[in-house]
C-alpha positions in Angstrom: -25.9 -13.3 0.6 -24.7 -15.0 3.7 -23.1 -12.9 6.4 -19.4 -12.5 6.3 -16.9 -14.1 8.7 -13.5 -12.7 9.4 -11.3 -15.5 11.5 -7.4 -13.9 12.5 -5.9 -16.6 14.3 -2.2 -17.7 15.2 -0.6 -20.7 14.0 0.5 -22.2 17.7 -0.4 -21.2 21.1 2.2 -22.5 23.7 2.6 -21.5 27.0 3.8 -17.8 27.1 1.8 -16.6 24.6 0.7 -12.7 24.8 -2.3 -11.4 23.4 -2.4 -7.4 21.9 -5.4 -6.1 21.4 -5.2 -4.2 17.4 -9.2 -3.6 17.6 -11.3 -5.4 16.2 -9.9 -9.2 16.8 -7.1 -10.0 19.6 -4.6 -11.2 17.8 -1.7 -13.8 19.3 1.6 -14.3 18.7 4.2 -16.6 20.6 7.4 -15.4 22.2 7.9 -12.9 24.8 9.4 -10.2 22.2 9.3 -8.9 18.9 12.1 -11.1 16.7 11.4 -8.4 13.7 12.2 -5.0 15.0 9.8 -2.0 14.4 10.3 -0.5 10.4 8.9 2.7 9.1 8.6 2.4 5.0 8.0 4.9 3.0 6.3 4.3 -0.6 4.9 5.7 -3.6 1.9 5.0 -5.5 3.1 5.8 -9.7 0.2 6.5 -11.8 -0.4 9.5 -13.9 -3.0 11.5 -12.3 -5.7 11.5 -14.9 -5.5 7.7 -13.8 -6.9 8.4 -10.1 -10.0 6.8 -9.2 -11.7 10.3 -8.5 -11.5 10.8 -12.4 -12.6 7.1 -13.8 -15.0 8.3 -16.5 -13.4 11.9 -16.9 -12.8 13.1 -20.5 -9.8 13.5 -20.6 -7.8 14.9 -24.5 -4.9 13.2 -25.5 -2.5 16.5 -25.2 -3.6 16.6 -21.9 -2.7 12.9 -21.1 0.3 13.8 -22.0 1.0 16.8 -20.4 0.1 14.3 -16.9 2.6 12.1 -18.2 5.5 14.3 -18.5 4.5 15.7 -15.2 4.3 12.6 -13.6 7.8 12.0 -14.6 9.1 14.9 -13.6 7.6 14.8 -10.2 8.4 11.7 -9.3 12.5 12.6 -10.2 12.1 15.3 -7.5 10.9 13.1 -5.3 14.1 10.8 -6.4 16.3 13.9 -5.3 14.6 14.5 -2.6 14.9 10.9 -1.2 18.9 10.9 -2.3 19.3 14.4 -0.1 17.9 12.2 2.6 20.2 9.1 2.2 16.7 7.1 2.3 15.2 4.2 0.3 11.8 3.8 -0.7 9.5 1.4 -2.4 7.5 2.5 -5.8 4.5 0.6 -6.8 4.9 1.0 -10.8 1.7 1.2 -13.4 3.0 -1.6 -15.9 1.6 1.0 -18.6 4.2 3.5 -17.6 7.2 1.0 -17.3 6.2 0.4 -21.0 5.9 4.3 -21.9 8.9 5.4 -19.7 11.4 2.3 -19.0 14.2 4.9 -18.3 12.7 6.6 -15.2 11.4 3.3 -14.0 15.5 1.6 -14.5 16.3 5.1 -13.0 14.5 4.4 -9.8 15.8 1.3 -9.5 19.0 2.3 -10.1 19.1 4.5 -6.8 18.5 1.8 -4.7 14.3 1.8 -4.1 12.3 -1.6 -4.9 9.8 -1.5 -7.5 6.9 -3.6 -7.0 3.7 -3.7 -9.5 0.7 -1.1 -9.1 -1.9 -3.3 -12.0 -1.1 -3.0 -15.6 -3.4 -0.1 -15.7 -4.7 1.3 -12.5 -7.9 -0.7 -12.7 -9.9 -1.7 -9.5 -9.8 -5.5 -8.5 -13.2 -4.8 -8.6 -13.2 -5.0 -12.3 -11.4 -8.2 -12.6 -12.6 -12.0 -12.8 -9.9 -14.2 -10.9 -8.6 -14.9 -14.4 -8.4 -11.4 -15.5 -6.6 -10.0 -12.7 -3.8 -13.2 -13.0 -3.6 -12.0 -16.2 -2.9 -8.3 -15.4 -0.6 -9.7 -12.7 1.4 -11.2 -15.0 1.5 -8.6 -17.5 2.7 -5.6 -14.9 4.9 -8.0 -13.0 6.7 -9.2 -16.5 7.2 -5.6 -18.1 8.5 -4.5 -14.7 11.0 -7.1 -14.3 12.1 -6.7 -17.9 12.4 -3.1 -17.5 14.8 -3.3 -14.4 16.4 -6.6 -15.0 15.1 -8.3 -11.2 11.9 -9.8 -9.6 9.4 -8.0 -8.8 7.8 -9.1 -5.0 5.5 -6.4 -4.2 2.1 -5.6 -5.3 -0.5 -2.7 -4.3 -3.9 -2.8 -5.3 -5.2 0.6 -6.7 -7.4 2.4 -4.5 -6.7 -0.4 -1.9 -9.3 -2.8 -3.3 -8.6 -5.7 -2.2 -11.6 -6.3 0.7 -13.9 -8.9 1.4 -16.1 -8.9 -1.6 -12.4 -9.3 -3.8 -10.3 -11.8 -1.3 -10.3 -14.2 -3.8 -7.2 -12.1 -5.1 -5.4 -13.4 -1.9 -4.6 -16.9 -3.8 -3.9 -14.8 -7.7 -1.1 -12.7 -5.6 0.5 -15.9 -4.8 0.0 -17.8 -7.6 1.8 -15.5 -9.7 4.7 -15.5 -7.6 4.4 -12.2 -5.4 5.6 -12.3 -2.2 4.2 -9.7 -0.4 0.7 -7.3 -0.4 0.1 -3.9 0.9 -3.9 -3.8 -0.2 -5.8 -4.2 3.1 -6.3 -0.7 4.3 -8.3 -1.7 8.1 -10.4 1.2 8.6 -13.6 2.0 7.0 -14.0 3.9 4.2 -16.4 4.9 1.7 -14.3 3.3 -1.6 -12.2 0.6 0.6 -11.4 -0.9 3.6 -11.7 -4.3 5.7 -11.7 -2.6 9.2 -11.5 -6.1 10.9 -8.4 -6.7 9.5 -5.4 -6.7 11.8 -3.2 -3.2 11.8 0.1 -4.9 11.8 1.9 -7.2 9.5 -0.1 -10.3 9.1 -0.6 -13.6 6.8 -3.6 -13.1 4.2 -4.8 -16.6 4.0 -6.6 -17.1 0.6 -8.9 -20.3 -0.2 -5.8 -22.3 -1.1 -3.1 -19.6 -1.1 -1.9 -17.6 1.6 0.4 -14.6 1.3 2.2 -11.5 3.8 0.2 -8.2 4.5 1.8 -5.0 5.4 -1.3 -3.0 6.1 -0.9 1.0 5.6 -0.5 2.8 9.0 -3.1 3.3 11.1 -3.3 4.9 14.8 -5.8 3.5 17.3 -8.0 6.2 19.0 -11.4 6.0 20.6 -11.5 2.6 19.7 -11.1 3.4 16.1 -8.5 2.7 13.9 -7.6 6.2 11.7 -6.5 5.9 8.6 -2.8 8.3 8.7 -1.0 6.5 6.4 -0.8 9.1 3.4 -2.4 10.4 0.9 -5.7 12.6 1.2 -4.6 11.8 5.4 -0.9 13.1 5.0 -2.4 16.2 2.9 -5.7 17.0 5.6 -5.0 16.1 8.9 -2.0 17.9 11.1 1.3 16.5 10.5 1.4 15.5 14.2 -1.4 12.8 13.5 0.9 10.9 11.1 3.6 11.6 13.8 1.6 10.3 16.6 0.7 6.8 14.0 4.2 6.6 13.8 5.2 6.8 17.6 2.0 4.4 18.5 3.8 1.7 15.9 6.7 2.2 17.7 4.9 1.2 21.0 3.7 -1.8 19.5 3.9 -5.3 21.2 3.9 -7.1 18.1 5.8 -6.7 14.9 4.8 -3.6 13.5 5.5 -1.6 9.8 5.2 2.2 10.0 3.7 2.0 6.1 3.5 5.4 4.3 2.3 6.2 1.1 2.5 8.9 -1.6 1.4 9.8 -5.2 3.9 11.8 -7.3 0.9 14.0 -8.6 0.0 14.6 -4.9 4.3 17.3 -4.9 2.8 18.9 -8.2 0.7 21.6 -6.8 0.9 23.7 -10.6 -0.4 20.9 -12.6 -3.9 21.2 -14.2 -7.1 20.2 -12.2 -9.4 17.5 -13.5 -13.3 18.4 -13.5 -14.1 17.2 -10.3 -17.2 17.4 -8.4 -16.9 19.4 -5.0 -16.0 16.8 -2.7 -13.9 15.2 -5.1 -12.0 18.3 -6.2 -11.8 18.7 -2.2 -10.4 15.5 -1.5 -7.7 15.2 -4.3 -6.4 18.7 -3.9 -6.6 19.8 -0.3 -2.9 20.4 1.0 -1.1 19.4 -1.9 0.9 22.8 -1.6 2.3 21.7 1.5 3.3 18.4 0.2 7.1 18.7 -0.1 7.6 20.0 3.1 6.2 17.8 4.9 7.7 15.2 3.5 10.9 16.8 4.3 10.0 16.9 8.3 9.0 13.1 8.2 12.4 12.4 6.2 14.3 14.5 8.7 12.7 12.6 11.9 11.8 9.2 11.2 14.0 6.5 9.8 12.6 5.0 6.5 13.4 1.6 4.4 12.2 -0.3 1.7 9.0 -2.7 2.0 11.2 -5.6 1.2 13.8 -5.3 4.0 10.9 -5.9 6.4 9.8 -8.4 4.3 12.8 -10.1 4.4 12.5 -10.0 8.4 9.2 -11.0 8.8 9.2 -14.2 6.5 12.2 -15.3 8.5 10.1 -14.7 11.8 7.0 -16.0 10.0 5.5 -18.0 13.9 5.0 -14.8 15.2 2.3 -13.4 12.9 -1.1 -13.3 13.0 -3.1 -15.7 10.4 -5.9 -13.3 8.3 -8.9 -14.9 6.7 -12.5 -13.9 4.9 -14.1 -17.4 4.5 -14.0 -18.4 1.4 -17.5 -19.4 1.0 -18.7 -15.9 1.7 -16.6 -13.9 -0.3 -17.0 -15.9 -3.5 -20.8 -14.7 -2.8 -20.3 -11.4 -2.4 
């Protein structure tokens, strides 16, 4: 296997250019200021829990499938009225299974004013995918979900944030089948994903023929590290002030930056029945969930929150300024 090359580059150069350090790679953009102004969004991962990646392989009985289901549903319509008390807007990446099994929660959502982009047809790692398989599962989860609520679809999330360098060939499948934007590429290292070279603010994923916009989950640079805060097992373990600080440092930032947050539905259900987990796993996917709602109710109360494509909106209209991503393409098709 030949060793892997990361290249982050900026499409011009002229005179005046500044260049922001983000960690790994110095990134450049043009311009003297930020034309896309600093955006916290706030988003949710939908997937039943006996669906997370802790429990691939689980038994799991059909009664209790459903009884994650309903609880899925019901979880995620607090978090609807939660979001309403708030007057805020959020983006939910949708399992194509469960726009299929419950259309009127996912028209519901929609309904209140919160994108829906696609989360897979079925919560499967890219991992597990040929090129033309995952096209295939593109399609499918982008079509039900745009028959469900009547518009496009422009946002897809990888499960488990899989897209990395051994799956970059997903880059040019993401455009192909009309998606405009990806929130995939977590850039810290981690045990089930990451690409920690990859830059920590919005940037374009160039692909071998393809290219397509990134918003990268929040991170906050420390000790020359960048620390994954941006949900999840983070929002649930570390101190709510961590996230807080992520969010302030974004706010610093030089270049455009997205504030990108993200939540489970199972993650505000602290009653619902535990899978068989190992120790560390049972650890991982449990600790802090019964402080879940609260905290989400600080960060709603002090931060200012909008959907993924409002940003998106801003940032292909300001396109010059961002950095260029890439994983050569030689390399990662040998992965």
């Amino acid at each position: 296997m030949s060793a892997m090359r990361e290249i982050v580059q900026s499409p011009y150069r002229p005179l005046g250019t500044t260049s922001v350090s983000t960690g790994a790679s110095a990134l450049t953009r043009t311009g003297s200021s930020p034309a896309v102004r600093v955006a916290n969004v706030i988003s949710f991962d939908v997937e039943e829990h006996d669906r997370i990646e802790a429990a691939v392989g689980l038994p799991c009985s059909p009664e209790l499938k459903a009884n994650y289901a309903a609880r899925m549903e019901a979880a995620t319509r607090r978090l609807l009225d939660q979001l309403a008390a708030a007057k805020v807007t959020a983006t939910f990446y949708i399992v194509g299974e469960i726009a299929r099994n419950h259309p009127k929660l996912v028209r519901d959502i929609f309904a209140a004013g919160h994108e829906i982009g696609s989360h897979s047809w079925d919560h499967r790692r890219i991992h597990q995918f040929t090129p033309a398989s995952f096209r295939e599962d593109l399609r499918k989860s982008k079509d039900v979900l745009e028959q469900t609520i009547g518009a496009t679809v422009f946002g897809f999330r990888a499960p488990t944030f899989s897209l990395m360098r051994e799956t970059w060939w997903a880059i040019d499948a993401l455009a192909e089948c009309g998606f405009e934007y990806d929130s995939s590429i977590f850039p810290v290292r981690h045990d089930r994903y990451g690409l920690p070279t990859a830059p920590r603010v919005p940037f374009v994923a160039q692909g071998r023929e393809r290219e397509i916009l990134e918003l990268p989950p929040l991170t906050y640079r420390v000790a020359g590290m960048n620390l994954p805060v941006a949900g999840g097992g983070y929002f649930r373990l570390f101190p709510l002030a961590v996230m807080r600080a992520g969010l302030r440092q974004a706010a610093r930032s030089e270049v455009p930056q997205v504030g990108m947050l993200y939540f489970h539905p199972w993650e505000f259900d602290p009653d619902q029945p535990k899978l068989p987990l190992g120790r560390l796993a049972r650890w991982r996917t449990y600790v802090g969930v019964g402080r879940t709602t609260d905290r989400l109710a600080q960060l709603l109360g002090e931060f200012r929150f909008r959907r993924a494509i409002d940003t998106v909106r801003e940032l292909r209209a300001n396109s010059d300024d961002l950095p260029r991503f890439q994983v050569d393409a030689t390399d990662a098709a040998s992965v």
